[in-house]
N, C-alpha and C positions, 0 to 999 in steps of 0.2 A: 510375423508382421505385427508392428503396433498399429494403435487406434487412437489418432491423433484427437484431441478431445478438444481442442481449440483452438482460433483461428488466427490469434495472437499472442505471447507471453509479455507483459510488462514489466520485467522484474524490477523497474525502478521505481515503482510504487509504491512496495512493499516498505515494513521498517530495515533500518538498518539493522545489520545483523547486527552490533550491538546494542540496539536497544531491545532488540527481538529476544536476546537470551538473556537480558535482563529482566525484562516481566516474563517470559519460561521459567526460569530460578527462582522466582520470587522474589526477586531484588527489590522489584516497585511493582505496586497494586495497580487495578486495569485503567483508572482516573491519569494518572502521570504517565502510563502508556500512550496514553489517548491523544493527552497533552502534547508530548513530546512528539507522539508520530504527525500530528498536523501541522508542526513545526515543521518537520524534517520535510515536508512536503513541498512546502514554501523555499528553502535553502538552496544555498546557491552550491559550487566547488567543494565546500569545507564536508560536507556529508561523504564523498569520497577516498576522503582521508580514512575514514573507520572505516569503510568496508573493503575485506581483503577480495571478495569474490564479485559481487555483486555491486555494479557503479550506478551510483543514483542522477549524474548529471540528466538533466532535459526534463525533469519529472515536472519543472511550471508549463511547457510547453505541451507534453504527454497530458496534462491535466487538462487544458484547452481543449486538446483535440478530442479524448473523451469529452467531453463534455458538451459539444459539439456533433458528436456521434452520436450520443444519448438522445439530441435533439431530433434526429432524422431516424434514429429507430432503436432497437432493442439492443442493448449491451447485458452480456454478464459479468457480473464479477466473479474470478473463482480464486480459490486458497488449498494449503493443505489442510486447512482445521477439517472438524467434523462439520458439514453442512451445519448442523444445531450448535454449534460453537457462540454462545452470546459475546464470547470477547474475542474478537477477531477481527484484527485490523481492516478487513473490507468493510465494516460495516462503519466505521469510521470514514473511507474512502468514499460509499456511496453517500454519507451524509456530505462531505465536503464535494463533490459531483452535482448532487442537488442544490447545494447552496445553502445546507442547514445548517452549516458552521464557516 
């Protein structure tokens, strides 16, 4: 039996998988990561183009609704990095949730 650990998955939040294995390879440093993922967050159709698995449509509307939720009570954010991970797209997420970008 597994042990469901939470109580939604939003995988359209996350980066595109091409831009994700671009700053994973070193392609581009955690600055134009940063950059690029609070783009991708804003975009409309064209972000679905690049990813073969994961489709990013609805992520302005999913960003509402968090943020929205956030207001009525406790959300987490969760990721595969290591909890202590300083470069890790959630925390870009939570700033742009809060309103700090």
């Amino acid at each position: 039996m597994s042990v469901k650990r939470y109580d939604v998955w939003m995988a359209n939040l996350g980066p595109s998988e091409e831009l994700l294995r671009e700053f994973q390879t070193g392609g581009i440093a955690w600055p134009e990561f940063s950059r690029r993922y609070r783009k991708e967050l804003y975009e409309s159709e064209t972000l679905d183009e690049r990813n073969k698995t994961i489709k990013n449509h609805g992520q302005k509307f999913t960003l509402r609704l968090l943020q929205e939720l956030a207001r009525r009570s406790t959300i987490t954010l969760m990721c595969h990095c290591a909890e202590d991970e300083s470069h890790c797209h959630r925390h870009i997420l939570r700033a742009v949730l809060e309103g700090r970008v």
